[in-house]
Every structure is written in C-alpha cells, then in structure tokens.
C-alpha positions as a printed Julia matrix, in Angstrom:
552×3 Matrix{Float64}:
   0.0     0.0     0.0
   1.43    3.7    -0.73
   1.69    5.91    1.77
   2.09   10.03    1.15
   4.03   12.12    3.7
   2.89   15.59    4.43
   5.59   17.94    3.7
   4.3    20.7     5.47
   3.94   19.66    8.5
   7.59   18.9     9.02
   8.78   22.06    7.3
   8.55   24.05   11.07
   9.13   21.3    13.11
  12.3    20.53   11.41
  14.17   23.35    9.6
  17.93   21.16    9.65
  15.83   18.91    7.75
  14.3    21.6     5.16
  17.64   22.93    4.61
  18.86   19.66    4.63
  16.32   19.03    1.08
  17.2    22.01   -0.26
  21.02   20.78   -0.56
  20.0    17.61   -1.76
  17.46   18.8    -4.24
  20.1    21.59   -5.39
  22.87   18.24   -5.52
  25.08   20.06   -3.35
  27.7    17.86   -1.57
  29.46   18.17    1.72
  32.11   20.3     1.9
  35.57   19.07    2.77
  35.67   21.99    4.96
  32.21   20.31    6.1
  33.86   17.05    6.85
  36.92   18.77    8.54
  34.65   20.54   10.69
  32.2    17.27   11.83
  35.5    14.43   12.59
  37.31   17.92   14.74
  33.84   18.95   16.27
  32.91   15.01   17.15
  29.2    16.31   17.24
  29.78   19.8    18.96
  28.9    23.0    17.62
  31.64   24.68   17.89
  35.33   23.7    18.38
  37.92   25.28   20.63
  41.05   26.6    18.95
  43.52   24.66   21.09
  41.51   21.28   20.43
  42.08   22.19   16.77
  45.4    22.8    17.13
  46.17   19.83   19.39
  44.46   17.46   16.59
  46.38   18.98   13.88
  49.71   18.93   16.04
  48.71   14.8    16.43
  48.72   14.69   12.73
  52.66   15.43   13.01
  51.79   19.18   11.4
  53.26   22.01   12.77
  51.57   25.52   13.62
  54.78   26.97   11.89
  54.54   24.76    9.03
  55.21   27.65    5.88
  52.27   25.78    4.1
  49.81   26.2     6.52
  50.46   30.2     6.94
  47.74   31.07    5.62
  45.77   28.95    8.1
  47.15   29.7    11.16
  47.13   34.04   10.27
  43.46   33.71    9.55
  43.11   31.63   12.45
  45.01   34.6    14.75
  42.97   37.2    13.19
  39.54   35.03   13.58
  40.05   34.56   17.16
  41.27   38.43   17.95
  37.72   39.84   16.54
  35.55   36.63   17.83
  33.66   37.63   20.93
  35.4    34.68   23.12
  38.37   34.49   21.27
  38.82   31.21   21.94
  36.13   28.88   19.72
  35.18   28.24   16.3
  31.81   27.51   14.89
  31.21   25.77   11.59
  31.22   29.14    9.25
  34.78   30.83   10.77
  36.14   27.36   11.01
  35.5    27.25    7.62
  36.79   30.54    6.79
  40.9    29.45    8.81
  41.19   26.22    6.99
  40.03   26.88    3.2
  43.47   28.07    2.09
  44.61   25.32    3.08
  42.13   22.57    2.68
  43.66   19.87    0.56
  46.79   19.82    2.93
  44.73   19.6     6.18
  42.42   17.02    4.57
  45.57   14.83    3.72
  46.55   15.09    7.16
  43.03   14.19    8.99
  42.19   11.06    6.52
  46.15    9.95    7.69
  47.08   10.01    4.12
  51.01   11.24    5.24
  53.28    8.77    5.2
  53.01    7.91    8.6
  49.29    7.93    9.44
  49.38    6.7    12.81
  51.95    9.56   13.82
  51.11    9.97   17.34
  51.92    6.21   18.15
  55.39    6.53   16.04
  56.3    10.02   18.15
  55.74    8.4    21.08
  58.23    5.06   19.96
  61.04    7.62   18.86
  60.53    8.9    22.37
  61.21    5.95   23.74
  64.07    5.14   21.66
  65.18    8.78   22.76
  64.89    8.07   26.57
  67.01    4.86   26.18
  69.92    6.13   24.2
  70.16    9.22   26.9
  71.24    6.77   29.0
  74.7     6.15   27.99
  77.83    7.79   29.19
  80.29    6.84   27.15
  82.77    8.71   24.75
  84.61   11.88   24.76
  83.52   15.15   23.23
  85.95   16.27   20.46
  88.98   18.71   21.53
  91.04   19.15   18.88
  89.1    21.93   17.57
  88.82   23.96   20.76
  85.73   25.9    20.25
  84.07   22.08   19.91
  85.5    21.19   23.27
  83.05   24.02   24.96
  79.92   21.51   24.58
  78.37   19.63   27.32
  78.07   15.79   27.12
  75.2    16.04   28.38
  73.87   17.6    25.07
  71.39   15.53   23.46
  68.76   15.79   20.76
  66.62   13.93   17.86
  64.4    15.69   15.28
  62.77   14.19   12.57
  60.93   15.25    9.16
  58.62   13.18    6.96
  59.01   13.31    3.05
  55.24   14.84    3.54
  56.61   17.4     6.13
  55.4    15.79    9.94
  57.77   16.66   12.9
  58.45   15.19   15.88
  61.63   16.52   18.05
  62.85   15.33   21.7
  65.36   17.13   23.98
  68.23   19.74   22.78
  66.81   20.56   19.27
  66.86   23.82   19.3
  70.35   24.21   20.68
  72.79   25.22   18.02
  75.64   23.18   16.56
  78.32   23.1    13.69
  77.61   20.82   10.85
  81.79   19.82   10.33
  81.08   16.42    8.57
  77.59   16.83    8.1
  78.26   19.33    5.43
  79.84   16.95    3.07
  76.77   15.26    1.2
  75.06   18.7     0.84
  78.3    20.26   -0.96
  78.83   17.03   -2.98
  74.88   17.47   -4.23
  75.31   20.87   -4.63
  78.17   20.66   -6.9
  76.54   17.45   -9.22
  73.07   19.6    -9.05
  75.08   22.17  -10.62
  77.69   20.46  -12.61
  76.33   16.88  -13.33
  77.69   13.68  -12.17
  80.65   12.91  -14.95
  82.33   16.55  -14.18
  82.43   15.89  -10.56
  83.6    13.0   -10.73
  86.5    14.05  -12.97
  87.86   15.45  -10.13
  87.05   13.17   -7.04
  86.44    8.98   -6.96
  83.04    7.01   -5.73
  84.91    4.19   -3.34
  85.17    4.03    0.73
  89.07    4.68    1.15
  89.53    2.02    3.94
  91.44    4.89    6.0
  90.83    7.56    8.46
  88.75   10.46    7.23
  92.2    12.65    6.98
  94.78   10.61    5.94
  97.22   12.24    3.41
  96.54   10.03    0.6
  95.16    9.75   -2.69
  93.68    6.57   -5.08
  95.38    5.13   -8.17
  94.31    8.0   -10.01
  95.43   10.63   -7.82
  92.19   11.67   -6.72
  90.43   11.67   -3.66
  88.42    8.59   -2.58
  85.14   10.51   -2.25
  83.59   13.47   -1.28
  82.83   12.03    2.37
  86.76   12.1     3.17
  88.29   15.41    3.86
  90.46   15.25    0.73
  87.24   14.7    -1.28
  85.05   17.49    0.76
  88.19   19.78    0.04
  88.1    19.39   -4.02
  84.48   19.71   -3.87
  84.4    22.86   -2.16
  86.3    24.01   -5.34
  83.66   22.93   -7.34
  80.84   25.15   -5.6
  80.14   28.62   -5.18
  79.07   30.43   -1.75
  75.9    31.52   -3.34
  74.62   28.1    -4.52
  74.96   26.97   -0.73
  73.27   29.79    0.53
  70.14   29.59   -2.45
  69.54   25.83   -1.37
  69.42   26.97    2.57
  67.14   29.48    1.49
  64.86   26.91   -0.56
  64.9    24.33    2.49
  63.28   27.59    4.37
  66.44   26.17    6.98
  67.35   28.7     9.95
  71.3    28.4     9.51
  74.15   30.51   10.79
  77.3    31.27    8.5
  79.86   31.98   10.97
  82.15   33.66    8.31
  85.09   34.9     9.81
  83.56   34.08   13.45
  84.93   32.32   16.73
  84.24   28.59   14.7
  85.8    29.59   11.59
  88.84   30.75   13.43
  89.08   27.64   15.75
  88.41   25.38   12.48
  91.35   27.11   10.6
  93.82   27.59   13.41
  93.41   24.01   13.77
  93.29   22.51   10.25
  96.93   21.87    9.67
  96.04   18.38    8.56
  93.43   20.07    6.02
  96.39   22.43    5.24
  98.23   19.66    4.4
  96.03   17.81    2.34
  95.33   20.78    0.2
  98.9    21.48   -0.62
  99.1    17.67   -1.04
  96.29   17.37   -3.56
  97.55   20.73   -5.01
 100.89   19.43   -5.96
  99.28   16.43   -7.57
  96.86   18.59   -9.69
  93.42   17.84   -8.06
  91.99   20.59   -8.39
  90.28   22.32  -11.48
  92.91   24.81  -13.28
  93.05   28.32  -11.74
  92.22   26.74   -8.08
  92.91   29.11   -5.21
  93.75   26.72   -3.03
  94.08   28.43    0.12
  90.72   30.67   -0.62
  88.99   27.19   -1.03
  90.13   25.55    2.01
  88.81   28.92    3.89
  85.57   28.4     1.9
  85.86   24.67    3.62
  86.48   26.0     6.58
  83.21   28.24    6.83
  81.0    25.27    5.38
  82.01   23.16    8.33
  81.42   25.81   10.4
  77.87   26.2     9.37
  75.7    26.35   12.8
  72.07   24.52   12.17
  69.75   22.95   15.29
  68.79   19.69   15.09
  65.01   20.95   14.27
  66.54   22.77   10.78
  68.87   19.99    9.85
  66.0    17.48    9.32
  64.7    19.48    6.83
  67.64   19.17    5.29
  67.84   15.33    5.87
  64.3    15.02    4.75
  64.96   16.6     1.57
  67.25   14.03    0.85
  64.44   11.35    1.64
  62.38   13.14   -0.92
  64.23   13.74   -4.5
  65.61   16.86   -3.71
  62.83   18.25   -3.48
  61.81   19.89    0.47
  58.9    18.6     2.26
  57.64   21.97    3.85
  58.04   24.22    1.0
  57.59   21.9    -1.85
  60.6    23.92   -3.81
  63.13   21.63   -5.53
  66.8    22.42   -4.23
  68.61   19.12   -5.31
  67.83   17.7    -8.87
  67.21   13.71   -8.71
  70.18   12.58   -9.92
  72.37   14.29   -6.92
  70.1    13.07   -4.72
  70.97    9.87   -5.84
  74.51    9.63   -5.92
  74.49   11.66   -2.51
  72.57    8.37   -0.73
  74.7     6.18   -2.29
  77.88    7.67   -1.47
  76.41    8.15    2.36
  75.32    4.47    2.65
  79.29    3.36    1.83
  81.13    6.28    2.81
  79.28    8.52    5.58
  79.89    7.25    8.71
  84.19    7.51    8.46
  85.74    4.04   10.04
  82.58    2.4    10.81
  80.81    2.87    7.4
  80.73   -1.12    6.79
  79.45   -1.89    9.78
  76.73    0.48    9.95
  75.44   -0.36    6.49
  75.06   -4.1     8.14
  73.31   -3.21   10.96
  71.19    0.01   10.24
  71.48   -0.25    6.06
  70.11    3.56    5.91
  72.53    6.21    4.12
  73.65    8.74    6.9
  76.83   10.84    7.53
  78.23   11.89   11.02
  79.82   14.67   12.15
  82.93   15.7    14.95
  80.19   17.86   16.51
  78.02   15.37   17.17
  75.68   15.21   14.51
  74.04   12.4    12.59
  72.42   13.06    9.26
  70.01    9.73    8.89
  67.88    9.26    5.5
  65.29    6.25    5.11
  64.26    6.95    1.56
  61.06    8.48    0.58
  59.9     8.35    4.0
  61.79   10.69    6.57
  65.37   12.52    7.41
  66.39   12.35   10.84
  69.09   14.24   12.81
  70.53   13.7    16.23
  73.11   15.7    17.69
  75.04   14.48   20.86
  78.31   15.57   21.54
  80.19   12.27   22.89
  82.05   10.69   20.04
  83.05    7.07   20.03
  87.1     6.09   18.74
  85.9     6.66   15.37
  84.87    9.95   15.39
  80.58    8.79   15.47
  78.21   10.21   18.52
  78.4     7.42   20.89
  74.29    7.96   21.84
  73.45    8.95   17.8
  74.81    5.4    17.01
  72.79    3.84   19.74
  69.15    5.83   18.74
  69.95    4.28   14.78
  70.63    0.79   15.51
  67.93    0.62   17.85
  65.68    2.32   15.43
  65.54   -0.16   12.43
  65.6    -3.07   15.5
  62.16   -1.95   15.79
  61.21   -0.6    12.56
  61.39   -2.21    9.4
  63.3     1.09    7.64
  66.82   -1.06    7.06
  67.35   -0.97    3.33
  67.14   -5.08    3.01
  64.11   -5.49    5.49
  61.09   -7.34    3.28
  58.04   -4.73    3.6
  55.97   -7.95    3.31
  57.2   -11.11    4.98
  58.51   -9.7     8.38
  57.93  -11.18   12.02
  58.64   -8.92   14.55
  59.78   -4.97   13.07
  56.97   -2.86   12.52
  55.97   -0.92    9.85
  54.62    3.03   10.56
  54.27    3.12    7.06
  51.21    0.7     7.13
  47.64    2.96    7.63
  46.7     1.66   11.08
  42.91    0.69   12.72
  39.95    2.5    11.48
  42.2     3.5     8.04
  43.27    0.74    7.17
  40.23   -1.96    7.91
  37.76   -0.22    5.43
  35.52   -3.61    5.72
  31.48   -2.92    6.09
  31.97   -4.76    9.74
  33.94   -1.83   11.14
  31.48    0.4     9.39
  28.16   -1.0    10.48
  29.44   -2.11   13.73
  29.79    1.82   14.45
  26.4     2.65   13.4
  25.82    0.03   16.0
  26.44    1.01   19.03
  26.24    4.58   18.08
  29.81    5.79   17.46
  29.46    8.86   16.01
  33.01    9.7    16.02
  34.19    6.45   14.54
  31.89    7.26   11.19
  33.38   10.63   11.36
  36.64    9.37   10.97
  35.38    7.09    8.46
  33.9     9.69    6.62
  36.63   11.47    6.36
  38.71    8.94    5.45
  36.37    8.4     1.88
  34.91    4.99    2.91
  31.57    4.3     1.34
  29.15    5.19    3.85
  27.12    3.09    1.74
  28.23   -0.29    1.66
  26.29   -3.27    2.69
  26.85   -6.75    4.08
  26.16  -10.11    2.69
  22.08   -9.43    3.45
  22.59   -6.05    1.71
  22.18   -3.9     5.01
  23.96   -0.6     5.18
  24.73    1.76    8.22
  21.79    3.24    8.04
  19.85    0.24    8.27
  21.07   -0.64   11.36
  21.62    3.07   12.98
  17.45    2.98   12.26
  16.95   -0.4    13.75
  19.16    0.65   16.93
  17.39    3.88   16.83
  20.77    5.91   17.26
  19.03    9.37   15.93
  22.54   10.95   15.37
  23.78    8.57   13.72
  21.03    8.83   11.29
  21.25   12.46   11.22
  25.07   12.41   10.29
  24.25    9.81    8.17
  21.73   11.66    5.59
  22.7    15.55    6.64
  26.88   15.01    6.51
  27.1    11.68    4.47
  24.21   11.92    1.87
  23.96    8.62    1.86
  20.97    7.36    0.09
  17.98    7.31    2.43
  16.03    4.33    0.54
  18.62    1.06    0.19
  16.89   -2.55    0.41
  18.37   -4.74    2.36
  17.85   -8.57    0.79
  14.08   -8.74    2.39
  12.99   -5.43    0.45
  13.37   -3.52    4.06
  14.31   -0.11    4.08
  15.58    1.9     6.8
  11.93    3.54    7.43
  11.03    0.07    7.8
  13.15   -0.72   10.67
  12.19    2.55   12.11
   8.64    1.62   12.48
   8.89   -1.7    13.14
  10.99   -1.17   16.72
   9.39    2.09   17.47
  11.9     4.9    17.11
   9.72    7.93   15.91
  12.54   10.11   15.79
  14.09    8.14   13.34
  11.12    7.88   11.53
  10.52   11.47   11.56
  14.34   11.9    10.15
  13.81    9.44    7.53
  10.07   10.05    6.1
  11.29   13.59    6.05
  13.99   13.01    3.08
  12.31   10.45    1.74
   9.18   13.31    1.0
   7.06   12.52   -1.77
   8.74    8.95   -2.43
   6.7     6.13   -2.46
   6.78    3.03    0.02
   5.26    0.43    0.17
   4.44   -0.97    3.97
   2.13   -3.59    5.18
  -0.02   -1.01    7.93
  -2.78    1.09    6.6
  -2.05    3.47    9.25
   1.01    5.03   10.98
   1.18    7.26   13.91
   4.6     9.35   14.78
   4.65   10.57   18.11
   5.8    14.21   17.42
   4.91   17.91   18.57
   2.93   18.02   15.13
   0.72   14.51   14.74
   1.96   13.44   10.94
  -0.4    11.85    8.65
   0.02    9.45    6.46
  -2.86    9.21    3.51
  -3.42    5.52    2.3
C-alpha cells in the first residue's frame, strides 16, 4: 500500500531537515571543509582553537609549518575579533582552513606517510629516553671551540618526506655541521655540474682509512667526497651563493659563521686540512686556476655552518624526498644528486665504521665531529641527532645507539622485506579504522552509536554506503538501533541514500517503524518526502509535537 508524507507539517518542526532538502534537491555535496569541521567537532557545535590545534599537532603538522600560513594568520585574526576568542563555529572554522584545505584534509584522513603519527612520536621517544642513558665517549677537543659543549647535550628531530615533525630534547640548541656538510656540498656541486664533471675530479669508493689521511687513489684523486680530501676538491667545485640559495629553498634557519669564533678555531686548527690541500695541489686535483688556500677557507666556513637539530632534518628530509623539500615543496637538489648523494652516504658517511653500519642500520647517513648524525630512510623521513660524545671513530656514541635501535624496531633497514617480516613494525602501514575499510567496522559503528568512529570514516572516503552479505547498510542498522545521530550524520553530513533494500525489500523507514523509534522515523520520512513506500499497515502514527499523517 502507498503511503504520502505531508511535507508541510515537518517544514517548522524541522528546519535542519528543510535545509537539509534544499542541498540535496540543489545536488550540493558536503564540503571538505564540512567534513573537517564534523571528525574535529565530534558532534559539537563549535570547536575550541587549542583542540584544533592539538588534533592537527597529532597529525605530526606544525603551527609553523610555511604551508599552513595562511591557516594559522586567519586563524590569529579570527580569534582576535571573535567575541570569546577562543572557539570556532562551523562558518569561521571554515573561513581558517580553506586556504589550506587539501593539505589539512591529507593530514586528517592519515594520508602522510606515517598515518598513525602519534603512536610513532611516542616510539622515537622511547628510543630517545634509552639512548640518553649512555655515558660513554669523549667530546671532540682538537678543535677547541668544539671542546666548549656539554656531554650532556642531546637531541633527535625528525621530518617526513610529507613534512610531519616530531623533536625530543636539545633541538633547538645550536651546533656546527663539520662532517655533516659533506653530502650537501657534494649534491650541490653534481646539481650544478652533473655527475661525470664531478667525478672528474674526485672517486666514488670508501678509502679504507681515516677520514684525513694524506693520501690519494690510483688516479690521484680523492676517494670521495665524504673524506676530507674529497670534501676539500668539492668545495672548489661550488660557489658560496649556490649553498646559501639551497638553505634558502629548504626555508632552513642556519648561521654562517664567516670569519667568526668557529671559523677561526676550524682554521687555526686545520693543519692536517692544510696539508692535504697542498698535497692534492701538488698532484693537480683541483680544477685549473684553483685558489687553493681561498677554497680551504671556503671549507672552513661550510664546516662551520651552525644549524639545530630541528633545521637539519629538513635538510635530511629533503634528501628522503628527490631533492625536493617537504615543507616548502621547492626543488633544491635535482634527482640525480640526490641519488649519488645516498649512495655515497650508505658506503662512505659514517668515516671508520661505514661497513658496519650499512650491516646493521642499512640507511645512508653521515656523522659529524660535533656530534651530529644526518640519517635518510628513503622516501619516508630525514632524521638528525646531535650528541656531543664521540666514540674512537669519530661517530656520537648515543646517535649510534638511537639508529641501531631504530631499524631493531622498525622495518626502515634498506634489506628489510616490507611484506614477509615477524617482529619490526611498519609506521608506514595505515593503522585501525584506516586501514580496515571492511562494512563490519562500518556498520558495527552505526551500531552502538559511534558517532566519532563514522566521522573518521567519513573522512577517510569509505563508502558510507556499503552493505553486508544481506545487503544492510549503516543506516539500516543506525534505524533499527534507533541511534538518531547517527542517522542524522548519516543523511545531513554523508548523503547517503535514504532508501537502500536490504535482501528482504526492508528499508531503513522500515526498521524505524517496526521497533518504534519515531525520531528516526521522523528523520527518515522527512527526506524520503514525496517517495513512495510500500508498507504492510494502513495506518502510521509518529509521536511528534505536530501529529503526521500518512494518507493511504
């Protein structure tokens, strides 16, 4: 039998639901500002600017983040002319993030690279805590001004390839790059020379000696650019304004001490580097017309180079990502430099103990006398830590302990299987309600009447409409349960289609009636005005402020 729903009377009892109409009728769509708004708000009106903030900050975005800018200004200037200055409803929330939309939207749905980043910030902490523990090794002295750092010093920063940040302890205290400096110059010099020139001047293999030994290769050419001799023919190759365009393209705080108290210390105390220059001078290593002494200065102020932990992962990040930088999206480093910079790091970065660091952490990295580790896992993250007690070899005693222990828990070592592994996990893996799209997470929400969890969903792009094997959706069972928000978010933020047939010809108005929930049914029969259903009663009455009639 057909019943006929009287628009009118719901048109003043329900206005969300006449607006609601109006949208559908006019095929209007949520809004992924809309969306945004309903998975922050989880079913509030309005949302406080620090729970926005501490969401987004969970997402592993930061509030100084150069692409968000136009976010987080909007979001100032909203909250300084807002009455409370402090919340957002659904109109100026939409206003701060529409700039930015597609970026915060990535970041929400956990489409980064690391969805789950909360959980993997709070592993690195751990790994953190546990390398602060050890005592060992001696801060360098032979270049004095080094010998002013604490050993106490310790620090870990990390940037994704899609520009999430996590850092833990000294990150924000300065420190000179020394060896860290190497891989840039090297990709600095193929970016603007190409491979084959560079390489004219300065060899690809590990030299199986210390970093500054006074020697040379069969050819009479350096080893590679990771060795002094190497890092000193390269810095030939490069110009002072090429170093300072790709700082400025990482967006990297740095400090060029010039002719400062480092630069000083570094050259009254390079008589090795003096050496090797003249050395590799007399044997013609450098490109005709060489000023050799004006280049080993030029080396001299590179090492020197003052970054924090929190800047140098951009730098290490870049790396991770083609050359190109994860928070400004500007290319420094063209792909093939990237590439021969990685593969030079993986066999030659870490001085003396290169071998046995590929073995056990198989990620390309490059220390430092400062302290500094420069760690790339490829397309996925760069990762600095700075600690200023060195091991025999020259390496940061607690930076060696953080990387080993790393890829002993995640599977980032070059040769782990992504697939078959036992015990390593993988962060890269979308985690719970991302990752298990399946209709029994989805109607197993509508449930029990988990909002929030179909908010997330939502946002995530799962089909709010997908049945199981007797055709039932979510809002079948939301009607059944009578869970009246859950319907509401259902049809208002999910447009989900209000008539689906289960395998018995049942649709949610169905269940509605049949267990009694008139607010439901008033939700449903609403959208469903002027559609046709069939039902086996001649006669329905909705317990409402208005009595609704239905004419047979």
């Amino acid at each position: 039998m057909k019943i006929w729903v009287r628009f009118a009377v719901f048109h003043s009892c329900h206005p969300f639901i006449t607006l609601q109409l109006r949208r559908r009728n006019a095929g209007i769509l949520p809004s992924l500002e809309d969306l945004l708004f309903y998975a922050v708000a989880e079913g509030q009106e309005t949302i406080p600017a620090h729970k926005f903030l501490t969401a987004l900050k969970a997402t592993g975005l930061c509030t100084g983040d150069p692409r968000l800018k136009e976010c987080m200004d909007t979001l100032k200037e909203t909250l300084k002319n807002t009455s409370d200055g402090v919340t957002l409803d659904r109109h100026l929330f939409k206003k701060c993030v529409q700039s930015n939309i597609v970026l915060l939207t990535q970041a929400f749905r956990k489409k980064f690279v690391i969805p789950d980043f909360q959980s993997f910030s709070s592993h690195i902490d751990e790994l953190y805590e546990s390398a602060k523990n050890l005592t060992e090794g001696q801060v360098a002295d032979y270049i004095p001004q080094l010998a002013k750092f604490s050993s106490d010093l310790w620090g870990v920063s990390l940037c994704t390839v899609d520009g999430q940040r996590h850092s833990v302890g000294d990150t924000k205290e300065p420190f000179c790059l020394q060896s860290c400096v190497k891989p840039l110059k090297y990709a600095v010099a193929v970016h603007d020379h190409g491979t084959e020139h560079v390489h004219s001047f300065i060899g690809k293999e590990p030299s199986g000696l210390r970093f500054n030994k006074l020697f040379l290769d069969e050819d009479d050419k350096p080893h590679n650019p990771m060795v002094n001799a190497g890092a000193i023919v390269c810095s030939s190759l490069i110009k002072v304004k090429s170093v300072t365009l790709s700082f400025t393209l990482l967006n990297v705080t740095w400090f060029h001490c010039g002719y400062g108290i480092q630069f000083q210390s570094e050259r009254e105390s390079g008589d090795r580097n003096f050496a090797i220059g003249y050395y590799m001078k007399e044997k013609k290593c450098f490109p005709d017309g060489t000023d050799m002494t004006s280049v080993l200065d030029f080396y001299f102020q590179l090492c020197a180079i003052e970054v924090t932990c929190e800047s140098a992962s951009v730098m290490a990040a870049t790396l991770a990502n083609g050359g190109i930088c994860p928070i400004t999206g500007e290319r420094v480093l063209s792909p093939e430099a990237v590439r021969n910079t990685l593969s030079l790091m993986h066999s030659c970065g870490m001085y003396d103990f290169s071998g046995q660091f590929a073995f056990h952490v198989g990620l390309p990295a490059k220390s430092g006398v400062a302290g500094g580790i420069l760690l790339v896992v490829p397309n996925v993250m760069g990762i600095v830590c700075w600690s200023p007690p060195l091991d025999k070899l020259g390496n940061s005693v607690r930076g060696i302990q953080f990387c080993t222990d790393l890829v002993e828990h995640f599977n980032f070592h070059n040769y782990d299987n992504l697939r078959h592994f036992a015990k390593k996990h993988d962060p890269r893996r979308e985690g719970g309600d991302q990752r298990v799209k399946s209709v029994i997470n989805l109607l197993f929400a509508a449930y029990t009447g988990d909002v929030s969890a179909l908010r997330r969903f939502a946002l995530s792009s799962i089909d709010m409409e997908q049945r199981d094997y007797d055709s039932r959706t979510a809002l079948h069972v939301a009607a059944a349960e009578g869970h009246t928000e859950v319907v509401r978010f259902l049809l208002e933020a999910c447009k989900v289609n209000p008539e689906p047939r289960d395998r018995w010809g049942s649709t949610p108005i169905d269940e509605a009636v049949q267990f009694g929930h008139n607010d439901v049914c008033v939700l449903l029969m609403c959208v469903c005005v002027c559609v046709c259903v069939c039902v086996r009663a001649t006669y329905c009455c909705v317990n409402v402020s208005t009595m609704v009639y239905l004419q047979c």
